[in-house]
Steps between C-alpha positions, in 0.01 A plus 500: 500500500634852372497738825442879340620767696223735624446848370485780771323828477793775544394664786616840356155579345388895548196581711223469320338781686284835342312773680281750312341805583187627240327807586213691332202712588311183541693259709847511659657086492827404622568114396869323638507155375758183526460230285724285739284515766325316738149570450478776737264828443415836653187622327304796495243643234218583704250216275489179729496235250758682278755480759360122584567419120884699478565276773443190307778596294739588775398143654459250237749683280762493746574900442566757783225745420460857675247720358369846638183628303300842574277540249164709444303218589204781588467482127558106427777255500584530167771721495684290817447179361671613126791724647556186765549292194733736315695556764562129578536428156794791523681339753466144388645620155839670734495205686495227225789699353650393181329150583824292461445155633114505540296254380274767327221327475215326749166333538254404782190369533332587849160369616307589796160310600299545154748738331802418284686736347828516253752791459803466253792823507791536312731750553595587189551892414145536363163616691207291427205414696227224395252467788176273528342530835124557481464538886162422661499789687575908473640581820670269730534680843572863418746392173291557124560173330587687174800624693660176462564537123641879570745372748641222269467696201712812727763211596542384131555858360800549728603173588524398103394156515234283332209422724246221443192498740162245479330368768395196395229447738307671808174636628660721822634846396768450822582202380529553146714757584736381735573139261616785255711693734657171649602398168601806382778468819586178409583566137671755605676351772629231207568750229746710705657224663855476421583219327850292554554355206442826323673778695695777343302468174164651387224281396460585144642427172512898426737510812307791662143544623 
């Protein structure tokens, strides 16, 4: 039997680490992200089940989120929920880097009770969004259900990745939307995972993304 010597990551990788500050006469966000986290989050937007569903990500995506949101909510959400997403989409784009040595691309499927839902990402330089999610419901706590699609479509514009988004199945708005946001982390979670076999190199035949 042929023993092959194992591969170790070089410990010399860079913090993967990003904080953004976005401020307007609607909202004023500050997002710090670290993709080589531990799951750990510090949320605050002011809309309940937004926060409950950022913290998804942090958790099942295994990123250190911190995000601080004050937003005109008198008027609506709208405006917190979109600059939240652009903002995190700005600092996952810092924090990705030039994406050496990721695997650039990830899948999950994520079911919970009736609902099943699938979300495919790739990061690869170009913003795209294709979302099916007819939720059952239009509000879910104090958080519009059509804000979903303005946060991921925010976090695709400045992130630059392809983003793929159907739930599948479900007949609960909450839990329609949380399959989505728990596979949303775990694609992510995969596509920015650094990959040993591939380190140093980028994932594409152009050599850049």
């Amino acid at each position: 039997m042929t023993n092959y010597p194992i591969t170790e990551v070089p410990q010399t990788v860079s913090p993967r680490i990003a904080e953004v500050s976005r401020k307007t006469a609607e909202t004023r966000i500050r997002v710090k992200v670290n993709l080589d986290g531990t799951g750990q989050s510090r949320l605050s937007t002011g809309i309940g089940f937004f926060d409950h569903m950022l913290d998804q990500i942090a958790r099942h995506g295994m990123i250190d989120l911190d995000i601080e949101a004050d937003g005109d909510l008198h008027i609506d959400g709208h405006h917190t929920v979109e600059d939240v997403g652009i903002t995190l989409g700005q600092a996952f784009h810092q924090a990705v880097g030039d994406k050496k040595g990721i695997r650039r691309y990830g899948h999950a499927y994520v079911p919970l009770d009736e609902a099943l839902s699938r979300v495919v990402i790739d990061f690869s330089g170009r913003p795209g969004l294709v979302m099916d999610v007819p939720f059952k419901a239009g509000m879910i706590g104090s958080l519009d259900t059509q804000l979903v699609h303005e946060f991921f479509q925010g976090f695709v514009n400045h992130a630059f990745v392809t983003l793929h988004i159907d739930n599948l199945k479900g007949e609960n708005a909450h839990h329609q939307a949380e399959t989505v946001f728990k596979a949303f982390a775990r694609a992510l979670r995969f596509a920015v995972e650094l990959d040993p076999r591939a380190l140093g190199t980028i994932p594409s035949t152009k050599g850049s993304l």
